[in-house]
C-alpha positions as a Markdown table, in Angstrom:
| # | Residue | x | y | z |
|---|---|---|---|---|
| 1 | Unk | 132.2 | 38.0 | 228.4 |
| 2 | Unk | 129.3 | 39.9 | 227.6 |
| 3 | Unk | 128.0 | 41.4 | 223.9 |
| 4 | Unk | 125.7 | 44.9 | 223.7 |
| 5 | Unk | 125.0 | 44.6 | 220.0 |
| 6 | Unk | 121.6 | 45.7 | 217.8 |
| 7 | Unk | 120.7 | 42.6 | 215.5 |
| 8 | Unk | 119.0 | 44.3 | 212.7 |
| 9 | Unk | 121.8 | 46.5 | 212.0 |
| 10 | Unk | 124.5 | 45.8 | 209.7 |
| 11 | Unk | 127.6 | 45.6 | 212.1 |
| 12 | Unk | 126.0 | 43.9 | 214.4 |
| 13 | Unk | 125.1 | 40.9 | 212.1 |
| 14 | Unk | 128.4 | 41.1 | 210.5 |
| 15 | Unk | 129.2 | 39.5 | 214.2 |
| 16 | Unk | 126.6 | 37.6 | 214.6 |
| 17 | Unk | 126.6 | 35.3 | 211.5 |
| 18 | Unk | 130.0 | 34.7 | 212.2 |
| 19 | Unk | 129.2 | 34.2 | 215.8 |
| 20 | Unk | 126.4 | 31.4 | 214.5 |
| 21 | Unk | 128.2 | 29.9 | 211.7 |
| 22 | Unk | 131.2 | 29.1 | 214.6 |
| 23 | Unk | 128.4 | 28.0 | 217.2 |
| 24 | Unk | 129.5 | 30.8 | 219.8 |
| 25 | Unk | 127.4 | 31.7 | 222.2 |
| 26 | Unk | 128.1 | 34.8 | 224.2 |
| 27 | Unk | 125.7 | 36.9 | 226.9 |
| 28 | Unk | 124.3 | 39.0 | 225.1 |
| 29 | Unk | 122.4 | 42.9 | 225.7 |
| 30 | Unk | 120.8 | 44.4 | 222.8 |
| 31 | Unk | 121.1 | 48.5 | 222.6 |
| 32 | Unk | 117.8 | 49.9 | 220.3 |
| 33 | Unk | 119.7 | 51.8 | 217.4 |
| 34 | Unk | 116.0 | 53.1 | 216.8 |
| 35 | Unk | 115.9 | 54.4 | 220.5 |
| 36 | Unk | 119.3 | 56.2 | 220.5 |
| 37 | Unk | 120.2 | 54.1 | 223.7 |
| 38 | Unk | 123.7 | 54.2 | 222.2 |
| 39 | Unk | 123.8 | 57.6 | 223.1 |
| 40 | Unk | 122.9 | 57.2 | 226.9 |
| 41 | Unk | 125.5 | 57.4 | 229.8 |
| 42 | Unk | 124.9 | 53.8 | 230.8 |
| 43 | Unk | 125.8 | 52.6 | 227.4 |
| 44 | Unk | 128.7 | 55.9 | 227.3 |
| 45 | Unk | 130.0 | 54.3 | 230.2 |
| 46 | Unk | 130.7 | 50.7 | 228.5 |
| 47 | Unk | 132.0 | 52.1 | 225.0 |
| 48 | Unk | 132.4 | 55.8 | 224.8 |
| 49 | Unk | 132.1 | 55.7 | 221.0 |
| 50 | Unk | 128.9 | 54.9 | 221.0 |
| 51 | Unk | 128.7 | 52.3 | 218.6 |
| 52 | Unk | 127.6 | 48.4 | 218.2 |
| 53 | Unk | 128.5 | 46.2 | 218.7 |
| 54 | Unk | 131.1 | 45.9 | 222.0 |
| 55 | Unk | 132.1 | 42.5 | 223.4 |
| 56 | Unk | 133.2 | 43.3 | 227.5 |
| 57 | Unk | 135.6 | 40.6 | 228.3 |
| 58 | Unk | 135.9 | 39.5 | 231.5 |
| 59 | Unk | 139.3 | 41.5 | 232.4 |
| 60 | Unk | 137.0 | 44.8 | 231.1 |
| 61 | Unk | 138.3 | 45.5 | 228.1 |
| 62 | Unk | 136.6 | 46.7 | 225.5 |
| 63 | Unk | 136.4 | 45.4 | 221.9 |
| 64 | Unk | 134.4 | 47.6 | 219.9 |
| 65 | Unk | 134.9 | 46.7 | 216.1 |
| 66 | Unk | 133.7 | 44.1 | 214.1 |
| 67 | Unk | 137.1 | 42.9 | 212.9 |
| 68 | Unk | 138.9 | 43.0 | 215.7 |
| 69 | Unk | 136.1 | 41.1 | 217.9 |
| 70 | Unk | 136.3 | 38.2 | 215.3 |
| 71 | Unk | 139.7 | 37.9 | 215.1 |
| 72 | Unk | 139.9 | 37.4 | 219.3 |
| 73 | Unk | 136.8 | 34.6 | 219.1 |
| 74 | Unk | 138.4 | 33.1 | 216.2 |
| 75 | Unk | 141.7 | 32.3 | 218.4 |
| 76 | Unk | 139.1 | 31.2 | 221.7 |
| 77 | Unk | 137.2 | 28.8 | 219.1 |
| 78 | Unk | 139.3 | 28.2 | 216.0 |
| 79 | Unk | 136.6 | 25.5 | 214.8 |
| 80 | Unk | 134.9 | 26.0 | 212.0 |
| 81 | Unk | 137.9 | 28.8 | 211.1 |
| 82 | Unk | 136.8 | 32.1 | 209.1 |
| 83 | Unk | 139.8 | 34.2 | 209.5 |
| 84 | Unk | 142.2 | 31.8 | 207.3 |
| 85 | Unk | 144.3 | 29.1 | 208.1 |
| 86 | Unk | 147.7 | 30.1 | 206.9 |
| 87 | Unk | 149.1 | 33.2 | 206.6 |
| 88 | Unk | 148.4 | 34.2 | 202.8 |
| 89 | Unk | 144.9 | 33.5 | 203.7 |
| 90 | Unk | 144.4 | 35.2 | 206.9 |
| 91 | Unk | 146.0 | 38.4 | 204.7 |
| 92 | Unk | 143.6 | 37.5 | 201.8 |
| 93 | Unk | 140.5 | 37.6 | 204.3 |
| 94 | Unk | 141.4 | 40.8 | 206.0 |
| 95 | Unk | 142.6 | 42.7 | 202.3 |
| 96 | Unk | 139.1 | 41.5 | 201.0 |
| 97 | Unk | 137.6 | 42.5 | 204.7 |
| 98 | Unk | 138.8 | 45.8 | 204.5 |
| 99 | Unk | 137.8 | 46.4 | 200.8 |
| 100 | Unk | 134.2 | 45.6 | 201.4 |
| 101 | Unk | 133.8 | 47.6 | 204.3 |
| 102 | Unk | 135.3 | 50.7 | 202.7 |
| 103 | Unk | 133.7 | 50.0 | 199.1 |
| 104 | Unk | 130.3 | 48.2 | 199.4 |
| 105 | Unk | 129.1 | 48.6 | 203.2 |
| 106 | Unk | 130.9 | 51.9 | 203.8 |
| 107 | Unk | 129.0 | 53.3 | 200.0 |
| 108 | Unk | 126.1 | 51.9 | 201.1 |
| 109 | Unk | 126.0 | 53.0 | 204.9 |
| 110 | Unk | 126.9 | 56.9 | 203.2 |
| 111 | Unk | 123.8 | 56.7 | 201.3 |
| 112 | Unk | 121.8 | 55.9 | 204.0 |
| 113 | Unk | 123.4 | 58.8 | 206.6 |
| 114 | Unk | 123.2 | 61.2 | 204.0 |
| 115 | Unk | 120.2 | 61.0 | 202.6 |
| 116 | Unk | 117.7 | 59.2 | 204.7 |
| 117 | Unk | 115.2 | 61.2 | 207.0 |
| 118 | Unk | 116.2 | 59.3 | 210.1 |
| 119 | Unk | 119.2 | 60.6 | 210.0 |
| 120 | Unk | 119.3 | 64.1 | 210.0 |
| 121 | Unk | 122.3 | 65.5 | 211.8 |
| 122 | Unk | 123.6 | 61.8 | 212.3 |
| 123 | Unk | 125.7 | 61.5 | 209.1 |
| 124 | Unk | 128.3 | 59.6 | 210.8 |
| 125 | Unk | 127.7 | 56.5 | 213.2 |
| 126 | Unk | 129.4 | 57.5 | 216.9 |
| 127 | Unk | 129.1 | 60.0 | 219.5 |
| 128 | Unk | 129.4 | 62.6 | 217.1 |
| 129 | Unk | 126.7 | 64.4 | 215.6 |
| 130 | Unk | 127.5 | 65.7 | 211.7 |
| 131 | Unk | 125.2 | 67.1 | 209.3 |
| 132 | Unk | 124.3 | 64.6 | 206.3 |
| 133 | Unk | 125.6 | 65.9 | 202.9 |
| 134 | Unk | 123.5 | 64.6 | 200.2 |
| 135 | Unk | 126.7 | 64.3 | 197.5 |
| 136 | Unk | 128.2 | 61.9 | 199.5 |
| 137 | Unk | 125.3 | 59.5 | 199.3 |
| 138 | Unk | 125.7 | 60.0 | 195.5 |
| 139 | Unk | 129.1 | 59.3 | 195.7 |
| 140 | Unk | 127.8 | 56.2 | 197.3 |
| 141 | Unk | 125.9 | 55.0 | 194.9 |
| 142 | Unk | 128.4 | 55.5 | 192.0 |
| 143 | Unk | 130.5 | 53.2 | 194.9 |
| 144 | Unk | 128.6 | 50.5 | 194.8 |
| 145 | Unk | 127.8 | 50.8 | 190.9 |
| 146 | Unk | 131.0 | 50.0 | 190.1 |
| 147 | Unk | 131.7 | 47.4 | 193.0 |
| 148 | Unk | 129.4 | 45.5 | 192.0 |
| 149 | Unk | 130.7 | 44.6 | 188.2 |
| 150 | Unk | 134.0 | 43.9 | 189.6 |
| 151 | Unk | 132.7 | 41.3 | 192.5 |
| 152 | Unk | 131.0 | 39.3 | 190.0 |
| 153 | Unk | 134.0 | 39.1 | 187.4 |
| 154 | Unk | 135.6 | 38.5 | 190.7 |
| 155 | Unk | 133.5 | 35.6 | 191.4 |
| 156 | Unk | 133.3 | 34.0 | 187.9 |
| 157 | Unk | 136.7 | 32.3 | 188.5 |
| 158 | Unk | 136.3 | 32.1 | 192.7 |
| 159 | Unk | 133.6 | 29.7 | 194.3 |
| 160 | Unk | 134.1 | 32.4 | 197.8 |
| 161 | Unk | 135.4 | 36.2 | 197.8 |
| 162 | Unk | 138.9 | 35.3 | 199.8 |
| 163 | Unk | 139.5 | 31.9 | 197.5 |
| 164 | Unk | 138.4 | 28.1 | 198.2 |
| 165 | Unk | 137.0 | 28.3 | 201.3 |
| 166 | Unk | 134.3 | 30.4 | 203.1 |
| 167 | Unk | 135.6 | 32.8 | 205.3 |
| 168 | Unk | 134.6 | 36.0 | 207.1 |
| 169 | Unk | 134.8 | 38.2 | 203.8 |
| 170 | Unk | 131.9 | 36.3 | 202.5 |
| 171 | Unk | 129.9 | 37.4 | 205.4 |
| 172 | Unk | 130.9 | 40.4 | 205.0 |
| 173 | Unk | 129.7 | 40.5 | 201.2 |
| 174 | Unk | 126.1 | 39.0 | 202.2 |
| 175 | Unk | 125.4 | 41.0 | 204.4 |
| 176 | Unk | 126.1 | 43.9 | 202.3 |
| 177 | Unk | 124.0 | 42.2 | 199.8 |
| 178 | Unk | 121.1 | 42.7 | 202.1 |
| 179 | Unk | 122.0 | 46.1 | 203.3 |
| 180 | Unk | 121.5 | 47.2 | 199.9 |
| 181 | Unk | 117.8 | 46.6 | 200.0 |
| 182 | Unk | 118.0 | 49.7 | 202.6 |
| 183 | Unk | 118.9 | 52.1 | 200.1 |
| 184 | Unk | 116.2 | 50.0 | 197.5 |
| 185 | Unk | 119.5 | 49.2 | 195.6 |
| 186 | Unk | 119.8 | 45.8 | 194.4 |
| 187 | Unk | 122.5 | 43.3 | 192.3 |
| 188 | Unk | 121.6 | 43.8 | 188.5 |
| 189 | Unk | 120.5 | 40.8 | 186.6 |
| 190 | Unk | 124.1 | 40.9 | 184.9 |
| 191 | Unk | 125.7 | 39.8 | 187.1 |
| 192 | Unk | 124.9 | 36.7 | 187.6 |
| 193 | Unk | 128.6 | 35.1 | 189.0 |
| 194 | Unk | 127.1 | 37.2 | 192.2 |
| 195 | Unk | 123.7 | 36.2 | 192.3 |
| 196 | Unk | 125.1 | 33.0 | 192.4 |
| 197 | Unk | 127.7 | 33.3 | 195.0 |
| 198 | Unk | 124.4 | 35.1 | 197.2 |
| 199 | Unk | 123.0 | 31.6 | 197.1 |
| 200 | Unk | 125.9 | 29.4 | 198.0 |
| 201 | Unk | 126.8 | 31.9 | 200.9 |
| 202 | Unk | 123.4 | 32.2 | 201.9 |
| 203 | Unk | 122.9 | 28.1 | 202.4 |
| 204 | Unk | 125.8 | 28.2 | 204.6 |
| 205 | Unk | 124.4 | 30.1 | 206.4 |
| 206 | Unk | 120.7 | 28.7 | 206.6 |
């Protein structure tokens, strides 16, 4: 297998905190967001949507989203498990999965795309190019203003985001955390079940 991924980015360490938390350790190729070397035709010719990160297998295919990559390494090294062990919670950890990419990382990635100077004509990750529209990083931030609140009333009643263990979804949530500083957005002093949980998640991971 082999990894082309961009370690600053926020995909990308979606993957790799799970990646180090499990002890998995894969070849890996990094493609310079910064550069545009998603863009070229070498990197065209490995994933055509011109994203990060992809994980090559050795067959050749192609697995090109965070999720999905996860869930394949999570059944080659089911150590250290961050999917779920049963059923009910490999549903919880994909429902809370799916609501923080759409409400926290997607709000905060729209803020970014549509209003930051770097990415003029790039409003959308991918191959194609779409003009930023500066409502939909306000949108955004009335996203994450009221995810927020409902994560930490969340949290006072939940040691982890998907129930009693820490799982995937709480990386997810961390490094959301830490994306916000990219829009200079951070969690209010109120609430403080979240600034909590940011500690125990982030001595998990230390």
């Amino acid at each position: 297998m082999k990894l082309y991924t961009y370690d600053p980015a926020p995909n990308p360490r979606r993957l790799s905190l799970f990646m180090q938390y499990k002890g998995v350790e894969i070849e890996t190729q990094q493609i310079d967001l910064m550069a545009a070397e998603q863009m070229n035709e070498d990197y065209r010719a490995i994933n055509s949507d011109c994203t990060v990160p992809a994980l090559v297998l050795d067959d050749g295919t192609v697995l090109s989203e965070v999720v999905g990559i996860c869930a394949y390494l999570e059944e080659l090294y089911p150590d250290k498990p961050l999917m779920g062990e049963t059923s009910l919670e490999r549903a919880q950890v994909l429902s809370w999965d799916h609501k923080l990419y759409l409400g926290v990382l997607g709000a905060i990635a729209s803020m970014l795309r549509n209003a930051g100077k770097g990415f003029a004509e790039r409003g959308l990750p991918g191959e194609l190019d779409v003009p930023q529209i500066p409502a939909l990083a306000e949108r955004g931030l009335l996203q994450l203003q009221h995810a927020l609140p409902k994560l930490d009333a969340h949290l006072a009643s939940s040691i982890w985001v998907a129930g009693d263990n820490f799982t995937f979804a709480d990386i997810d949530l961390l490094v959301a955390v830490d994306f916000m500083a990219w829009v200079k957005q951070s969690v209010p002093d109120e609430c403080a079940h979240l600034k909590a949980w940011y500690e125990r998640a982030s001595a998990v991971l230390a």
